[in-house]
Each structure stands twice: as C-alpha cells, then as structure tokens.
C-alpha positions in Angstrom: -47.3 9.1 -1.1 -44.1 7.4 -0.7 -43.1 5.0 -3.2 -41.3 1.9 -2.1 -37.4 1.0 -3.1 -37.0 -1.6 -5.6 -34.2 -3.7 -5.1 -32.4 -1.8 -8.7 -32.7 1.0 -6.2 -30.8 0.1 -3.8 -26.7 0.7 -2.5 -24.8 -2.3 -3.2 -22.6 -1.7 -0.6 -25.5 -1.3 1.5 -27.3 -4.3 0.5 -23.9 -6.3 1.1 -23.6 -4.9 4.6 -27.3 -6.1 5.3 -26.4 -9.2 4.3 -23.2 -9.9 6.4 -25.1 -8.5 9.7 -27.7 -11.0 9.1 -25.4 -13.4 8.6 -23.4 -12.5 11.9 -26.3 -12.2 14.4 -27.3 -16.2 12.4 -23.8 -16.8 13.3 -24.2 -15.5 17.5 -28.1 -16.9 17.4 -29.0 -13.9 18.0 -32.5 -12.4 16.9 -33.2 -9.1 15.2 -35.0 -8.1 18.8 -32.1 -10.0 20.9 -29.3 -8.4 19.3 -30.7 -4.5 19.3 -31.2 -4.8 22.7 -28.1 -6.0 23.5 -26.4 -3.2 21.6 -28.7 -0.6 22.7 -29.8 0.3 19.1 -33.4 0.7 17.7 -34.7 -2.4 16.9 -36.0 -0.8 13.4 -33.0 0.8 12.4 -31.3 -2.8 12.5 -34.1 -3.9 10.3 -33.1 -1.3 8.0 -30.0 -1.9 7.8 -30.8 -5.5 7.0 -33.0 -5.4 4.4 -30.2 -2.8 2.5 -31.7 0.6 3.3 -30.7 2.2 6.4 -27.8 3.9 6.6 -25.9 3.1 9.3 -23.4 5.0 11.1 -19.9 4.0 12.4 -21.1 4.2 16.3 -24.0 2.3 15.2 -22.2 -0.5 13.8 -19.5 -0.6 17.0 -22.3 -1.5 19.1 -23.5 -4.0 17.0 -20.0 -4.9 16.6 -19.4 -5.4 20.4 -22.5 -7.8 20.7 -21.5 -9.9 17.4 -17.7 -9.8 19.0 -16.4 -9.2 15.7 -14.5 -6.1 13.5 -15.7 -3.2 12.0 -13.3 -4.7 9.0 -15.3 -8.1 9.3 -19.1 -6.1 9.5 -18.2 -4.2 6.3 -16.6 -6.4 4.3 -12.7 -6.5 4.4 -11.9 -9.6 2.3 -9.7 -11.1 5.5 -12.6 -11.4 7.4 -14.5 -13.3 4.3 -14.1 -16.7 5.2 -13.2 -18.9 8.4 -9.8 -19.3 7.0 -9.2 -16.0 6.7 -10.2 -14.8 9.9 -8.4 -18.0 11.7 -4.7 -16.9 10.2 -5.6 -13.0 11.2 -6.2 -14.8 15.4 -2.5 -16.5 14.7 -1.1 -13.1 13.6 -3.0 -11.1 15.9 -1.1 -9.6 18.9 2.8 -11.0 17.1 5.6 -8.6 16.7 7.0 -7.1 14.1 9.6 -9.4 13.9 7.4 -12.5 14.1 5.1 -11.0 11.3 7.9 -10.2 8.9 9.3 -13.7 9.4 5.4 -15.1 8.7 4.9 -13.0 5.5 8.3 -14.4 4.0 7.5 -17.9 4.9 4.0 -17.0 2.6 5.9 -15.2 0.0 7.8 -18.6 -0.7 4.9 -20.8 -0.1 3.0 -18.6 -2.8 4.9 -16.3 -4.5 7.5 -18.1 -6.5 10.4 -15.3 -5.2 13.3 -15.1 -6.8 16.8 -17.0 -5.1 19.1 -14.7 -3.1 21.6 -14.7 -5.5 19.2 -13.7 -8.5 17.8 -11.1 -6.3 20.6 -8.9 -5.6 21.5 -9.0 -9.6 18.5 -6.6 -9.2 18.9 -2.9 -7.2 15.9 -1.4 -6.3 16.2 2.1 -5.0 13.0 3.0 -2.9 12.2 6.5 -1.0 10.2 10.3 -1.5 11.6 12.2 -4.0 14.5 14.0 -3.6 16.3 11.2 -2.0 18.7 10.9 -4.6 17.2 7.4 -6.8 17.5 8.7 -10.0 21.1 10.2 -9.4 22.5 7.4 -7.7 20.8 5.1 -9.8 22.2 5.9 -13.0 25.6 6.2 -11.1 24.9 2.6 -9.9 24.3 1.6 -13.2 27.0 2.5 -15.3 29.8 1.7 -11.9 27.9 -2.1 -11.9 27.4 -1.7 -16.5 23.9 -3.0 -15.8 20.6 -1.4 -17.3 20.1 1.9 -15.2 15.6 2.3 -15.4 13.2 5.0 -13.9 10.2 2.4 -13.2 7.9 6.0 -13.9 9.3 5.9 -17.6 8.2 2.4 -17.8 5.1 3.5 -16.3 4.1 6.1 -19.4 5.8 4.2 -21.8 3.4 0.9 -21.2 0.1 3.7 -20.5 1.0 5.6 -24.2 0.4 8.9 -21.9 2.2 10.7 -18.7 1.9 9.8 -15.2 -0.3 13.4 -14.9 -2.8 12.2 -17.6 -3.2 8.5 -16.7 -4.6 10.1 -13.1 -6.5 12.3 -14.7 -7.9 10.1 -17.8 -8.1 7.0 -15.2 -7.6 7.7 -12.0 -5.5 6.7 -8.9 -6.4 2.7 -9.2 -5.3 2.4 -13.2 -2.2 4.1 -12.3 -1.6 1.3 -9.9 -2.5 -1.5 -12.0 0.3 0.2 -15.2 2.9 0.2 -11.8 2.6 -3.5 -11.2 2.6 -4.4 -14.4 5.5 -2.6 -15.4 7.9 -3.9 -12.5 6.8 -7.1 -14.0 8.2 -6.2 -17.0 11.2 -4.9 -15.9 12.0 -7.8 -13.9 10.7 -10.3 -16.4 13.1 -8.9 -19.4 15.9 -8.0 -16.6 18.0 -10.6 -14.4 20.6 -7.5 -14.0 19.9 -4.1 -13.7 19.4 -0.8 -11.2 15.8 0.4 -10.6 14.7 3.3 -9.2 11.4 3.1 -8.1 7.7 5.8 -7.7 7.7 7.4 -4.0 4.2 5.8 -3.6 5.0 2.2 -4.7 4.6 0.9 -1.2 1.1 2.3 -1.4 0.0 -0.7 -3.1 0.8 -4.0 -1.0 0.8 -6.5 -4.1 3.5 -4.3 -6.2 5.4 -4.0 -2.9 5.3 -7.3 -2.5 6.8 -8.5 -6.3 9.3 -5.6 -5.4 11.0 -7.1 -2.4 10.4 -11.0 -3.6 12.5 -10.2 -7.0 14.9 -7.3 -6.0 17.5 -6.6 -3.1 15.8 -3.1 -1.8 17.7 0.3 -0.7 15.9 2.5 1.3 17.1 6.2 0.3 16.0 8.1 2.9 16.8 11.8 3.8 15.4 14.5 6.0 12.4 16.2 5.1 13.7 19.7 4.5 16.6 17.8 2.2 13.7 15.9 0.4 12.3 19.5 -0.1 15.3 21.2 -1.0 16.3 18.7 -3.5 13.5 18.9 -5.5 13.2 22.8 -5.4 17.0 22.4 -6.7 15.8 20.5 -9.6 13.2 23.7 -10.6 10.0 21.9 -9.5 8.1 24.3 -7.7 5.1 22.3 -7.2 5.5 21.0 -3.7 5.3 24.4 -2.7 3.0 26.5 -5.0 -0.2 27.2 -3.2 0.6 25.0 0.0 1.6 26.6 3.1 2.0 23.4 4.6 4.0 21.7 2.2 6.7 20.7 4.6 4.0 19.2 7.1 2.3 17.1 4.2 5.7 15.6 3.2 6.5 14.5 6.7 3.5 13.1 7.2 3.9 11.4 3.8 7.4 10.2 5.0 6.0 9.2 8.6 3.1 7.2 6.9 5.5 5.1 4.7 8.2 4.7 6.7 6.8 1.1 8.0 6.6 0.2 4.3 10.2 1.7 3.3 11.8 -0.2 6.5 10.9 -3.7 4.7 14.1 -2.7 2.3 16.8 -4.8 2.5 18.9 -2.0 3.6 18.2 1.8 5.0 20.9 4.1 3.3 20.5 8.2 5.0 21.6 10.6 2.6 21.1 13.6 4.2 23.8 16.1 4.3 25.6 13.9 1.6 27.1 15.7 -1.7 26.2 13.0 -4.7 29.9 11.5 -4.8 30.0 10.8 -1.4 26.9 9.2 -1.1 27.2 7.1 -4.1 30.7 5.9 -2.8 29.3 4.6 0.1 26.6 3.3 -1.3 28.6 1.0 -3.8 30.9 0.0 -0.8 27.4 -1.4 1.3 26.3 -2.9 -1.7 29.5 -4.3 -2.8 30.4 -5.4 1.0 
C-alpha cells in the first residue's frame, strides 16, 4: 500500500515551483488541460508538478515555458522575475548593449548605493585579477611610493573569521566565505579614506561585493597571460595548481575567460605579462599618477 505525502514531506523548492506554474497558467487563463495540451506534456505530470510532487525536468518546463511565454529564470524562481516591477526593468534592459547597460547600472548605483565622489574614490586602489598577477607585489609597492595603508583584503578576510580562508570553506562553506568578503571590504573602506587594496581572484564572483568595490574604489585590472599567472605562482613555491591536475592550465583559462566580463568593469586594464616587477610597477604609478 502506498502511503500518501504529507505536506512536511514535501521539497520546498518543489512546492514553490508548483505554486509559480499555477500562478502563470492563472496569469495566461490557461487551464491545467489547456495548457498541457498546448505544450504537449501529460496532463498528469503538470498536476504533479502543481500540487509539489512531480519532478519536473528542464525540457519539461521549456515547453511549458513556451506556452506561458515566460523564462526558465521566471518558472523557477529567480528573484528578477518575482514581481511586475522586476520583470518590467529586465524588458527595458533586455536586448541593450554593453555600453548602455554599464551606463544603466551606474545611474542605479547612485540612485541606491550612496557611492563614493570621484575624488574620494581614487584615494582608494583596488587591485583586481587571478593570482599571479602581481597585486600583492605591486600593491605593497603602491603603498609605500603613495605612504598609504598597503592591505591584502584575504588577511582581513581570516582576521574578521578568527580562522584561515581553507578552514572557513571547510567549517562553513563557499556562501560564509562570501558573506566574511563583503563584510571586510566594508571595513576596509569604512576605517580607510586612503589606502592600496589588493583584492581575492574570486571577488567578482559575488555581484553585491563587486558592486561596493567599484562604487568606493578606483579599480586596476592586473591581468597577465595564463601560463604567466601559472608560472608566477609556481615561482612563489605553491604547487597546488598543479598537484594532481593535468589540466591545470585549461581550468585557469577558463577561470580567466569566465571573469574577464567581471574584471573589465575596472577602472583601468593594466597587462603585466612579460613585465619584471620594477618595470611594471613604474608604469603602473605613471597611469595612476597621469
């Protein structure tokens, strides 16, 4: 005998995605029977998945997405697609270049974000890249040339957790790590109206942080080649990118190829490959100072 589901037994996520189809097809005037149909899905299956039970899978909701005329981000929740607000502003930006969008996100950095004056924000360097780019040298170099506060944001980042990077992933995973980030830029920007920071490789992972990042600091993208990011931190005795990966150099360019988008919102792109340090912190000081 099979015993029915309670509700306690249910997905959450499941039960929430019932709920949004039903209120989509409410939204078209569709009925259950109309809109399966239409989409050329079983009938019972969409019951299922509206009661918080059926499982769906991602062709399954693309049809029902094509009938609804809506997004797979909008059927399963993505918070842009939560209100008619939301989903009016995403038709304005839809289809605009990246030129238009960047000028759109400034104009709602200022209308919400309080960002920092111009002249406020280049008191601050921020050095962004992948490791081996040459932050923390320059950095420091930056810092005593300009006698301003020289910080490594991932010191900040154990000093606030009480543990090392390592250990906060493994004690609280990915998301606390990204929460102690944010919070510690605060901090740095908060107690600093001068100084030289060099930043995580993965800080434009995380949108929000991103976002305080370029509002309150003037942004250098250090970027270098992949086999120079590679050979750098070898240099440095860290064997890790390497050690039981064959394909450690095609991970880190798809790492680099992935975040270039987010690295070419810096203020400036500075290449330092095939660069000995002096060199490039020379010219780096003249395109800041300039």
């Amino acid at each position: 005998m099979t015993i029915p589901s309670t509700d306690n037994d249910k997905d959450p996520f499941l039960v929430a995605l019932g709920e949004r189809l039903k209120l989509l097809r409410a939204r078209r005037g569709l009925t259950r029977k109309a809109l399966a149909q239409l989409a050329d899905v079983s009938e019972r299956h969409v019951a299922n998945v509206e009661s918080g039970v059926g499982n769906a899978s991602i062709q399954f909701l693309r049809q029902l997405c094509t009938v609804l005329n809506c997004s797979l981000a909008e059927m399963t929740g993505d918070e842009t697609a939560s209100s008619p607000d939301w989903l009016m502003i995403r038709e304005i930006l839809r289809g605009r270049s990246e030129e238009a969008l960047a000028r759109a996100r400034g104009v709602l950095s200022e209308l919400f974000d309080s960002p920092a004056s111009e002249s406020s924000r280049r008191q601050r360097i921020a050095l962004v890249g992948l490791r081996g780019a040459g932050k923390s040298s320059l950095g420091r170099l930056l810092g005593r040339h300009l006698n301003v506060p020289f910080i490594e944001l991932s010191a900040q980042i154990e000093q606030l957790a009480g543990c090392s990077i390592a250990e906060i992933h493994a004690l609280y995973g990915q998301t606390a790590y990204r929460r102690y980030e944010q919070r510690a830029l605060e901090e740095v920007i908060r107690h600093h109206a001068q100084v030289v920071i060099a930043t995580p490789g993965g800080i434009v992972s995380e949108p929000a942080t991103f976002n305080v990042l370029l509002s309150h600091c003037y942004t250098v993208w250090l970027r270098a080649s992949p086999e120079e990011h590679m050979n750098r931190v070898l240099a440095q005795g860290d064997r890790r990118p390497m050690s039981g990966n064959r394909e450690a150099m095609e991970d880190l360019k798809r790492i680099l190829e992935s975040r270039a988008q987010f690295y070419s919102k810096a203020d400036h792109l500075f290449d330092t490959s095939d660069m000995t340090l002096d060199v490039a912190f020379n010219r780096l000081s003249s395109l800041l100072a300039s």
